[in-house]
N, C-alpha and C positions, 0 to 999 in steps of 0.2 A: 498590730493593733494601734489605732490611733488616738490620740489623748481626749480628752477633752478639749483641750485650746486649740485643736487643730479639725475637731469636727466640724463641719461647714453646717451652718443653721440652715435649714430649709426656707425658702423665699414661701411667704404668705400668699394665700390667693387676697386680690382686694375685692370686693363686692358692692362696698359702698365709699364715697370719696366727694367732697361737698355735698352732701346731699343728696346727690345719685347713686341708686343701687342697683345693681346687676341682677334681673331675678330667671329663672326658668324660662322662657317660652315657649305657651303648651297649647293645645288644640282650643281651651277655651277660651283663649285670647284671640280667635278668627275676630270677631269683631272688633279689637284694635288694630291687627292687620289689614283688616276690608279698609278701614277708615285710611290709615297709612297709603295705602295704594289708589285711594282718589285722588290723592295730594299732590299738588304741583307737577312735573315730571316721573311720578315714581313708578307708571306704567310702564314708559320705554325702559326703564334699569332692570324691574321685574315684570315680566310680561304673562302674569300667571289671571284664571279667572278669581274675580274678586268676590263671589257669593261667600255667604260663612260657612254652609254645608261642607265647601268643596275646598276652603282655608283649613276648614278644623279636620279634613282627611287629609290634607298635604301638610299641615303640622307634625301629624303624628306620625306621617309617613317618616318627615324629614329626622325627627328625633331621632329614629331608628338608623340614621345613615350614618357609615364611618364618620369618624373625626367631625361629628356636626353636633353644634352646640346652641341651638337658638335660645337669644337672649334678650330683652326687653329690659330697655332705661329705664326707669323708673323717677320721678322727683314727687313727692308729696300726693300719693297718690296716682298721679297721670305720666301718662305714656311718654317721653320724647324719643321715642323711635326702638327700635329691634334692629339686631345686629348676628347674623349668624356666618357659619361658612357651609359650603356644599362642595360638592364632586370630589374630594379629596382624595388624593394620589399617592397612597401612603408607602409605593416603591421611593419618587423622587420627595416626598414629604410635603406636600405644598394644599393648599387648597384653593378654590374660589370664596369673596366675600362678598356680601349681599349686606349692607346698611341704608335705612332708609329714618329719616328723621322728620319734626314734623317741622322743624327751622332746622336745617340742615348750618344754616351762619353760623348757631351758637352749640352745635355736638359735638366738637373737638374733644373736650372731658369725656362725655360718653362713649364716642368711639374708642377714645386711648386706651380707656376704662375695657370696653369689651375684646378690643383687639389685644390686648395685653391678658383678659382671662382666657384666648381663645391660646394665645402663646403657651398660657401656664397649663392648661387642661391638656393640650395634643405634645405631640413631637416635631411640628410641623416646623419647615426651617423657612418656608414662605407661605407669602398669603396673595392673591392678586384679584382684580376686578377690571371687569370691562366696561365702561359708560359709553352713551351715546355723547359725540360733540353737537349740542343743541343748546339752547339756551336754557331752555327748560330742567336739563342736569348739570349744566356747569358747574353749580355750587357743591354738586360731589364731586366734580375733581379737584374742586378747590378743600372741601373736606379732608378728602382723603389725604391728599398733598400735604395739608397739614398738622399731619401726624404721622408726617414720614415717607409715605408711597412716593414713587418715580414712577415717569412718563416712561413707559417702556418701547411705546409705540403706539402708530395708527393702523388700522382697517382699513384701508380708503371703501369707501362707500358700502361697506358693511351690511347698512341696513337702510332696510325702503319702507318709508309709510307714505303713507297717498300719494304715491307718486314720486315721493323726492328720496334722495338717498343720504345718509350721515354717515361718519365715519365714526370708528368707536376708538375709542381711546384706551388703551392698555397698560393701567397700572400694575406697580408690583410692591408688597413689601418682606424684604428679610429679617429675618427673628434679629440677626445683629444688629441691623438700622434703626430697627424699632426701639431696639436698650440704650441702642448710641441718641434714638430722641428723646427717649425717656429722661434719660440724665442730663439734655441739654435743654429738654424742656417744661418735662415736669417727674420730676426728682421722687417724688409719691409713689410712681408707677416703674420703677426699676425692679431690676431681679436682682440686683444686690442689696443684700443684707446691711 
């Protein structure tokens, strides 16, 4: 039996952190995600149809999926983007991440924010995403990047729209890198106590 002074206190979920809070995302939020997927690049990241009928069935679909957590930022009311994981492989523990922001420059917090409750919710020992290299999503690689993900590698020509072909970009991140940027970067969102 172990003392008291030696029981390790359980790491907090965070939910809310300047002003952003991490809420549920659920079938009746199609209409923030329709909106989200007209936005700048966000088509080629998620190539899903954008009607609300067929958002608010892939919601709820998605809810029901292993280790899937869909989750929407929230600041003062309004939306700065949804964050969740899919496909998850819960022999090697990893999943794919899907974030999409409505200024992607300024959701550093918000991602930390979600990818750190995504750490604290699953068992997952990684997370990864694939982007297209176009101009149009570059700011998510830069995103991602900067909260930790590696360039894992390219596609080469991956994907064709009208004609032309892009390479995708294959990020990844590990539960350790992500506490190892926590605490280099923002000390709020560590899993230590």
């Amino acid at each position: 039996m172990t003392s008291p002074a030696t029981t390790p206190e359980a790491v907090p979920a965070i939910t809310q952190l300047d002003g952003i809070s991490l809420q549920p995302l659920e079938p009746a939020h199609a209409p923030i995600v329709a909106s989200l997927l007209s936005m700048r690049g966000h088509r080629f990241i998620l190539d899903i149809p954008s009607d609300e009928a067929t958002l608010t069935q892939l919601l709820a679909e998605l809810g029901r999926q292993t280790w899937t957590l869909p989750l929407a930022a929230v600041v003062g009311g309004e939306c700065l983007g949804v964050v969740t994981t899919a496909l998850a492989n819960v022999k090697s523990l990893h999943a794919s991440i899907t974030a999409l922001f409505v200024d992607p420059t300024t959701a550093t917090t918000a991602l930390a924010m979600g990818i750190r409750h995504l750490f604290w919710t699953f068992p997952l020992h990684r997370v990864h995403a694939q982007i297209p290299d176009m101009d149009l999503t570059r700011e998510y690689v830069d995103l991602l990047t900067s909260v930790g993900f590696v360039d894992e590698g390219r596609l080469q020509d991956h994907l064709v729209l009208a004609g032309r072909s892009f390479d995708v970009v294959t990020l990844g991140l590990l539960r350790t890198d992500f506490e190892a940027w926590c605490s280099d970067n923002e000390p709020r969102l560590s899993f230590s106590v």
